[in-house]
C-alpha positions as CSV (number, residue, x, y, z in Angstrom):
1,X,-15.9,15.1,8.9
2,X,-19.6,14.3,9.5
3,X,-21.0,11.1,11.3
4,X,-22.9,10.3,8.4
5,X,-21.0,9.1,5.5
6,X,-21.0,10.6,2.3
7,X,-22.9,9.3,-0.7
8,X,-22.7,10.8,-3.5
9,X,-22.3,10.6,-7.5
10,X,-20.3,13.4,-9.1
11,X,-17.4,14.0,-11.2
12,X,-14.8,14.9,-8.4
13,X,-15.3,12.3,-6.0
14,X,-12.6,9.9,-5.0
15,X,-12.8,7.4,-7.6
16,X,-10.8,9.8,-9.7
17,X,-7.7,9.0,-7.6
18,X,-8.3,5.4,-6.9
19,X,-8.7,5.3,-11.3
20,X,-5.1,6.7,-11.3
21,X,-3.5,4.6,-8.8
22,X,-5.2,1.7,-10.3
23,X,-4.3,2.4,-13.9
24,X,-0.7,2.2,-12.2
25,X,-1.2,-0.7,-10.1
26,X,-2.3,-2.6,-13.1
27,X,0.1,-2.1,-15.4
28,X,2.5,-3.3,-12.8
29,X,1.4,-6.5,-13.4
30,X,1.9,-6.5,-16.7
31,X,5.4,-6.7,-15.7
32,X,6.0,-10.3,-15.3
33,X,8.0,-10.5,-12.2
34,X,6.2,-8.5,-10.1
35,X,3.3,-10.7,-9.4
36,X,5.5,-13.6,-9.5
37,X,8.1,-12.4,-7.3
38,X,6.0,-12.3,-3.9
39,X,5.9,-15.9,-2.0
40,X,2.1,-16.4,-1.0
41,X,2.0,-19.0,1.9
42,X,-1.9,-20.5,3.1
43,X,-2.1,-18.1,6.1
44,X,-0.9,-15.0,4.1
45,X,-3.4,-16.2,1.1
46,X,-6.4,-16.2,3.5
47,X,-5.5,-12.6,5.5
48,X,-5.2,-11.3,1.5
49,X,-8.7,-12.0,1.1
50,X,-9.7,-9.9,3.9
51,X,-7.5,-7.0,2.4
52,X,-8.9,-7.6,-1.4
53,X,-12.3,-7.2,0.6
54,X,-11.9,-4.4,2.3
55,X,-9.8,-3.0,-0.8
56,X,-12.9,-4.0,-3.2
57,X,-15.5,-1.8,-0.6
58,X,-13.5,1.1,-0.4
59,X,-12.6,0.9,-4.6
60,X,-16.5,1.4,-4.8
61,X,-17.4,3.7,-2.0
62,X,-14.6,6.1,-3.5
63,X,-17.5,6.2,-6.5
64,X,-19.9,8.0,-4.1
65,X,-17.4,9.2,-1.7
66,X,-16.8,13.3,-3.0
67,X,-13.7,14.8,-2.9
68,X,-13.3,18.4,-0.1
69,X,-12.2,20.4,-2.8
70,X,-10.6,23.5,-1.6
71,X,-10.4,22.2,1.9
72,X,-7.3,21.8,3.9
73,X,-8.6,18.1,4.2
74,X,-8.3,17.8,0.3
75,X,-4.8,19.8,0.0
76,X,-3.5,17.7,2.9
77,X,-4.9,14.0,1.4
78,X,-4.0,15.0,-1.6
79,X,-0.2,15.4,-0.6
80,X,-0.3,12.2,1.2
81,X,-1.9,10.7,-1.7
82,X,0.8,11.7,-3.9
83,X,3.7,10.4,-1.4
84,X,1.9,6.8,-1.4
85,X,1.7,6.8,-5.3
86,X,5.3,7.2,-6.1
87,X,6.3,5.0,-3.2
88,X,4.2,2.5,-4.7
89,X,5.6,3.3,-8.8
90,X,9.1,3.5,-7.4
91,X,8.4,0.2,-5.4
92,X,7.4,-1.8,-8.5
93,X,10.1,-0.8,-10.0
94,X,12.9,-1.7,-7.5
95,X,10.5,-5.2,-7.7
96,X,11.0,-5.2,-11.2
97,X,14.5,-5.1,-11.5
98,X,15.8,-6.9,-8.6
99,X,17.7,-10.0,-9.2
100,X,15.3,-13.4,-8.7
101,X,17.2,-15.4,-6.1
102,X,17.9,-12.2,-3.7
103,X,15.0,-10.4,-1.4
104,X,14.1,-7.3,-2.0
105,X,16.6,-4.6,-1.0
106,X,17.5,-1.5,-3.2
107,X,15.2,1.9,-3.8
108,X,12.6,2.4,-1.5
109,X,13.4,-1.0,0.3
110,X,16.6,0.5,1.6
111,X,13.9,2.8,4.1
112,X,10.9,-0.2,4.0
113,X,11.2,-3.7,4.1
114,X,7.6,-3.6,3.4
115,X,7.5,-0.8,0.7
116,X,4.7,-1.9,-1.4
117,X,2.4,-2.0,1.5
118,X,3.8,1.2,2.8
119,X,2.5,2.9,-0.4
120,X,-1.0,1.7,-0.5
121,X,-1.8,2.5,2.5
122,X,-0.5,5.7,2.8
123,X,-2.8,6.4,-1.2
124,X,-5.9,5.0,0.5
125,X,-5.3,7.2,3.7
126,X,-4.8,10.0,1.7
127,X,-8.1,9.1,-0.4
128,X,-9.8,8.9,2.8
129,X,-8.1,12.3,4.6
130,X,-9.2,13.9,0.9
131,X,-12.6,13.0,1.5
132,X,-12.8,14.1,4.9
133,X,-14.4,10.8,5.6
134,X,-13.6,9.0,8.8
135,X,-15.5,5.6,7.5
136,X,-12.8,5.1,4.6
137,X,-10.2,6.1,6.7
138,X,-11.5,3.2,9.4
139,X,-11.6,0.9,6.9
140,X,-8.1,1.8,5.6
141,X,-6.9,1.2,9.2
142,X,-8.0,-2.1,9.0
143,X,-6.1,-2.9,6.4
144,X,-2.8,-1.7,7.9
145,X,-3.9,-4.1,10.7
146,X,-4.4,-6.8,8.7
147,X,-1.4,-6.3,6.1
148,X,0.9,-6.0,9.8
149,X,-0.1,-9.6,10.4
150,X,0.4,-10.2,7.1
151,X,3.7,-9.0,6.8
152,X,5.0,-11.6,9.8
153,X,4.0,-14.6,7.8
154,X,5.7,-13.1,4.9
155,X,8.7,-12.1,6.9
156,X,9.3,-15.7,8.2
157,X,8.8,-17.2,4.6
158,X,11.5,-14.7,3.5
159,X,13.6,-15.8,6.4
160,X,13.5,-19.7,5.1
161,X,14.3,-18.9,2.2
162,X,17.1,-16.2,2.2
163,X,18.4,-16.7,5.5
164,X,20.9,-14.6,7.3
165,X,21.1,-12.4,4.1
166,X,17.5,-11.4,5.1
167,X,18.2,-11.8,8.8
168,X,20.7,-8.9,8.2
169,X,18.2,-6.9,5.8
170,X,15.8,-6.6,8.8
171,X,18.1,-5.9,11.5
172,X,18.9,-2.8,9.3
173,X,16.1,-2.0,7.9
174,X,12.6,-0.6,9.7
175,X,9.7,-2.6,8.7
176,X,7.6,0.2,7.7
177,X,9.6,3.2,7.5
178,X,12.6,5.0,8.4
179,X,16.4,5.3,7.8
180,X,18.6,2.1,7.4
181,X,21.4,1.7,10.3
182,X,24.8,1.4,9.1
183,X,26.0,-2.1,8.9
């Protein structure tokens, strides 16, 4: 990792695997419950623009950003990469199939209450760990700060609504990752 970032247009720079998790990501949406399915309250709407920000700057810097190919930095981002894109697939599934009137509990959000977030992150720090570049990987960072203050305002909004069900899901479940305690 250098001070100065890297800027760069090639072929194998990080776009490549921000195209593939956004070609995912995207068709998600196609599935109609996935975008509706996530309550969006004022302060959780204005904390997401920060994040779509942030999101948006690192979406283009990956465009100049090139990949350490043959590096341990690019084996071991890559790896991490991989482990953040089929927690986020898997994710969008359990979304997609979970009844409408109960949180989300089943798959991946038996180990995460927050698994969707849990899976972006963990592509973008792999992106940034791929890159060997520790702007993208600062940037990433703030977006696990901001999505953790995110994730309380989405946590109480789940509480109003499901009540003790959800009460119970979080006293079992870790909020970002782990195993679930036995009821």
């Amino acid at each position: 990792m250098s001070l100065v970032p890297a800027f760069e247009i090639g072929v194998w720079n990080a776009w490549i695997l921000i195209a593939l998790f956004m070609c995912g990501f995207v068709s998600s949406l196609v599935i109609k419950s996935v975008g509706t399915r996530i309550a969006h309250v004022e302060e959780e709407k204005r904390l997401n623009k920060y994040v779509a920000l942030i999101s948006t700057i690192l979406w283009l810097y990956s465009i100049f950003l090139p990949l350490q190919l043959g590096t341990a930095w690019f084996y071991s981002g890559v790896i991490i990469y991989a482990l953040g894109l089929i927690i986020s697939a898997v994710t969008i599934a359990n979304i997609a199939t979970s009844p409408p009137d109960e949180p989300f509990t089943k798959g991946m959000y038996r180990y995460s209450r927050n698994a969707l977030s849990l899976g972006t992150l963990l592509v973008f720090l792999g992106v940034g760990v791929a890159s060997a570049s520790w702007l993208y990987l600062l940037l990433s960072l703030c977006i696990l700060v901001l999505t953790h203050f995110m994730i309380a305002v989405e946590e109480e909004v789940c509480l109003n609504k499901f009540g003790d069900a959800y009460r119970d899901y979080m006293n079992r479940t870790p909020r970002w990752l782990g195993l679930p305690k036995l009821k």
